[in-house]
C-alpha positions as CSV (number, residue, x, y, z in Angstrom):
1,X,9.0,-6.1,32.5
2,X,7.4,-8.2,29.6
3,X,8.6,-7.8,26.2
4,X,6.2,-8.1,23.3
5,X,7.4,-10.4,20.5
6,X,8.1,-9.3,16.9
7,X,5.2,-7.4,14.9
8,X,4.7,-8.0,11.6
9,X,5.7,-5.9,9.0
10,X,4.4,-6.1,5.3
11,X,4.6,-3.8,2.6
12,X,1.8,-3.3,0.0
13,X,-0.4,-1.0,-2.3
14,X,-3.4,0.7,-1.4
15,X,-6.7,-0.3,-3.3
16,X,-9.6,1.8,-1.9
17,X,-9.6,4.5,0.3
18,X,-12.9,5.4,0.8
19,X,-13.9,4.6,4.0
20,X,-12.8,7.3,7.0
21,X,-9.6,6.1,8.4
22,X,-9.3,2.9,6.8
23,X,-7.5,1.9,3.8
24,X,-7.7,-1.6,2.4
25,X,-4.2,-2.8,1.3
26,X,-3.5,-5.6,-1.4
27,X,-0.1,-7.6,0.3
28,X,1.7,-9.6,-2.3
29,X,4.0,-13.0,-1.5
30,X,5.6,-16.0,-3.0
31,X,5.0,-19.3,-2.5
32,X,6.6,-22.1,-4.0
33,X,4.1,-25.1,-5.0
34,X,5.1,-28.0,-3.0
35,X,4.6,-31.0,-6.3
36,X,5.5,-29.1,-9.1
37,X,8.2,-26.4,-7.6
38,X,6.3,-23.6,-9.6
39,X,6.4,-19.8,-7.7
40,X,3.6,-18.5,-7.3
41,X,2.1,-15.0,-6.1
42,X,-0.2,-14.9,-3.6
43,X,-2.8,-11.8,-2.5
44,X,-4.3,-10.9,0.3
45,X,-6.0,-8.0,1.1
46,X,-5.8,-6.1,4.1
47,X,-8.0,-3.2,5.9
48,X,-5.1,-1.2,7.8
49,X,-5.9,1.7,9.8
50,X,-4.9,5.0,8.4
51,X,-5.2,8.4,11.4
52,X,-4.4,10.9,9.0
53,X,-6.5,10.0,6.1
54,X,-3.1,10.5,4.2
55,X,-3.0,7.2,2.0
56,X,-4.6,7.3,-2.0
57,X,-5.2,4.6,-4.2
58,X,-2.0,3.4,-6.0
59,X,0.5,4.2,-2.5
60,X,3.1,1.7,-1.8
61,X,2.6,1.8,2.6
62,X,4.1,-0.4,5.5
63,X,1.8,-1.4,7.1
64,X,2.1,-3.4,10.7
65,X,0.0,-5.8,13.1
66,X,-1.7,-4.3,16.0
67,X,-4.4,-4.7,18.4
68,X,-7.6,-5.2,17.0
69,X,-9.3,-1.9,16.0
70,X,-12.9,-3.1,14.6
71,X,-13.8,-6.2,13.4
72,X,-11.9,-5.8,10.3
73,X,-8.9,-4.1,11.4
74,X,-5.8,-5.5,12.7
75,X,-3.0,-3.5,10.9
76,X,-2.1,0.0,10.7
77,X,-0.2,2.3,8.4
78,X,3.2,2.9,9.9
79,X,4.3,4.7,6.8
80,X,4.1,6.0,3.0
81,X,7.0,4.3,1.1
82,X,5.7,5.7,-2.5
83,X,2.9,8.1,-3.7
84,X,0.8,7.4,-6.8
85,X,1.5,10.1,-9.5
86,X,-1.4,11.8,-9.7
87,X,-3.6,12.6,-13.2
88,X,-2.8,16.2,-12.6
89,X,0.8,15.7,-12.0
90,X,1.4,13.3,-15.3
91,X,-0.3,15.7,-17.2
92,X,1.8,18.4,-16.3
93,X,4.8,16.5,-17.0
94,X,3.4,15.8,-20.5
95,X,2.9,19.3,-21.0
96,X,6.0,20.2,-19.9
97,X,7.9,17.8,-22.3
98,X,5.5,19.1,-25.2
99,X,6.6,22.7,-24.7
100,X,10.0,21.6,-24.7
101,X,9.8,19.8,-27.9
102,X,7.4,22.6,-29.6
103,X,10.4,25.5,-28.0
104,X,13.3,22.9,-30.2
């Protein structure tokens, strides 16, 4: 039986998702600059495809190398490591902590 070799892994944050199954996914990295030594970050974005439809802008997502889906695609969402905090839930917490303060 063949084995497959490693896939890779690569954590990052959802930018746009408003195509239908497909998120695109900005991947950060270092680099160190080979004269001056400096570290550097480096972007790349990603489209990753997403079944469920349940990744929103501002997710942190693993995403991991597969087949190729379209011409575009070559990752998929594996999993949600972090939601974005939505505007209706900050505003709740605000108004939450207002009450409290307004109740002191």
């Amino acid at each position: 039986m063949l084995t497959r070799g490693l896939t890779k892994e690569r954590a990052g944050l959802v930018v746009s998702d408003r195509m239908q199954k497909t998120v695109v996914v900005s991947v950060e990295r270092t680099v160190t600059h080979p004269k001056y030594k400096k570290i550097l970050r480096r972007r790349t974005r990603v489209k990753a495809h997403d079944e469920k439809g349940e990744c929103h802008v501002g997710d942190r997502v693993l995403i991991v190398e597969c087949r190729p889906l379209s011409r575009d695609k070559r990752w998929r969402v594996s999993k949600v490591l972090d939601r974005a905090q939505t505007l209706a839930e900050e505003t709740k917490d605000v108004g939450s902590e207002r009450s409290a303060e307004v109740q002191s």
